[in-house]
Structure formats: C-alpha cells, structure tokens
N, C-alpha and C positions, 0 to 999 in steps of 0.2 A: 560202338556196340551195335546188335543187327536190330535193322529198322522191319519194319512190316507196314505196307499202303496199303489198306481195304479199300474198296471198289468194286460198284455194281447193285446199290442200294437204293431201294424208292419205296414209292406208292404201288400197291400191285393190290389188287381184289381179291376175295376169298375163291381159295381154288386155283390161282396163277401162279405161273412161276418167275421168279430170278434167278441169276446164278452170279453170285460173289465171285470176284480173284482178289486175292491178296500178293503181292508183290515183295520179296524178300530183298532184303541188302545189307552186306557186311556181314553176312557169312557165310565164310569158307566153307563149311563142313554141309553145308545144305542137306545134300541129301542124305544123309549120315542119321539127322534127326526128324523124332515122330513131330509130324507138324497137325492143330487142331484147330478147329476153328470154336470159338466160345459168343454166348450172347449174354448180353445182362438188359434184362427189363425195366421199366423203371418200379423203383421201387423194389426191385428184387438184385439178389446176390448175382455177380455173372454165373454163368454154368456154363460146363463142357457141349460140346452139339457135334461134335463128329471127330476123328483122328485120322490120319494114315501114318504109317512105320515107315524106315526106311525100304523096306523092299514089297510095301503095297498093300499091307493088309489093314484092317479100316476095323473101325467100331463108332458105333452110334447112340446115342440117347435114347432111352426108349421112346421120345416122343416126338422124335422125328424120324424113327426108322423106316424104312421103305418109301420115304415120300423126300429123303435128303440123300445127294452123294458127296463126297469127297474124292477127289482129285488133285496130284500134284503134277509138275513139270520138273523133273532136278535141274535139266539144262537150261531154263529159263527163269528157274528160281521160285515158281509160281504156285501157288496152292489155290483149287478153285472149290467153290460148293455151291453144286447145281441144287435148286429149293425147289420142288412142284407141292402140290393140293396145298397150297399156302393159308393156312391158319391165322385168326385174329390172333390167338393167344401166341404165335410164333414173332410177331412182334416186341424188337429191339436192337439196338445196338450188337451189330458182329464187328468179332476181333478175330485177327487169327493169330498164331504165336508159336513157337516152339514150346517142350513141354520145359525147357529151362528156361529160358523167359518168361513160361508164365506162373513159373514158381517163385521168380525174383518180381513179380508185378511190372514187367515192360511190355508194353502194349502201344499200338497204333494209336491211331484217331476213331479207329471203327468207320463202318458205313450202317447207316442206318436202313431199318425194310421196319414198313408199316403198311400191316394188310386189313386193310379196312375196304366196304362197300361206300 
C-alpha cells in the first residue's frame, strides 16, 4: 500500500520558519490525487492544515492561512509545506497523506515541529 516519509521537523522559535517534505511510495496514480498535509496536537484530534488537487489548487485552515504553503512535485513524488511566523499553538505532529488514505487511517510516522522560545 502507499507509504508517506515526513521530514523536516524540529525546534524552531516563535516567528521561524520550517519547511516539511513528505516523500511518497507505492503509488502510481500520484499525481491523479489531492494530497494534504494534517497535524494532531497532543491531546487533540488530528486536523487538516493545508491540501493541493491534482492540478494545483490549494486550501487552507484558517489558522494557518497566509503564513503556510503547500507544494507538490508529481515527478518526484513529493509534497512539501513551507511554515513561516511559526506559532506556539502550531505545535505537533505533521502527516501528510492522500485524501484516501487518510480516510482509511494510513498514515506515516509524522515529523514533529515544536515552536517554543
């Protein structure tokens, strides 16, 4: 079944950036499907944080609008999200996943971002 690598998670201060790649495998149809990236807090339910469609159109959470993007690569397989004015409360665990995948619960490892001073 298709796997998903998150990477690109740390320690970063209020107001910094990172930028995540997630890494796709084992599926053909790549670019065919909307891919998202989701976070879950602790203590809290995962949430959606950003999407791209097949042919590039994107939506956002409202609470990371304007200050997150989403990015894929079809020929590389890659889906990235670049994070600026990085938030305590933006702190947790990201996944990224197809939107079937992650209605069947398959999910990475995550990489973790903890924005702390």
């Amino acid at each position: 079944q298709v796997q998903f690598v998150e990477s690109g998670g740390g320690l970063v201060q209020p107001g910094g950036s990172l930028r995540l790649s997630c890494a796709v495998s084992r599926s053909i149809f790549f670019s065919t499907y909307t891919m998202g990236w989701y976070r879950q807090a602790p203590g809290k339910q995962r949430e959606s944080v950003a999407s791209i469609s097949s042919d590039g159109s994107t939506n956002y959470a409202d609470s990371v609008k304007d200050r997150f993007t989403i990015s894929r690569d079809n020929a590389k397989k890659m889906v990235y999200l670049q994070m600026n004015s990085l938030k305590p409360e933006d702190t947790a665990v990201y996944y990224c996943a197809n939107q079937l995948a992650a209605a069947k619960g398959t999910w990475g490892q995550g990489t973790q971002v903890t924005v702390s001073s």
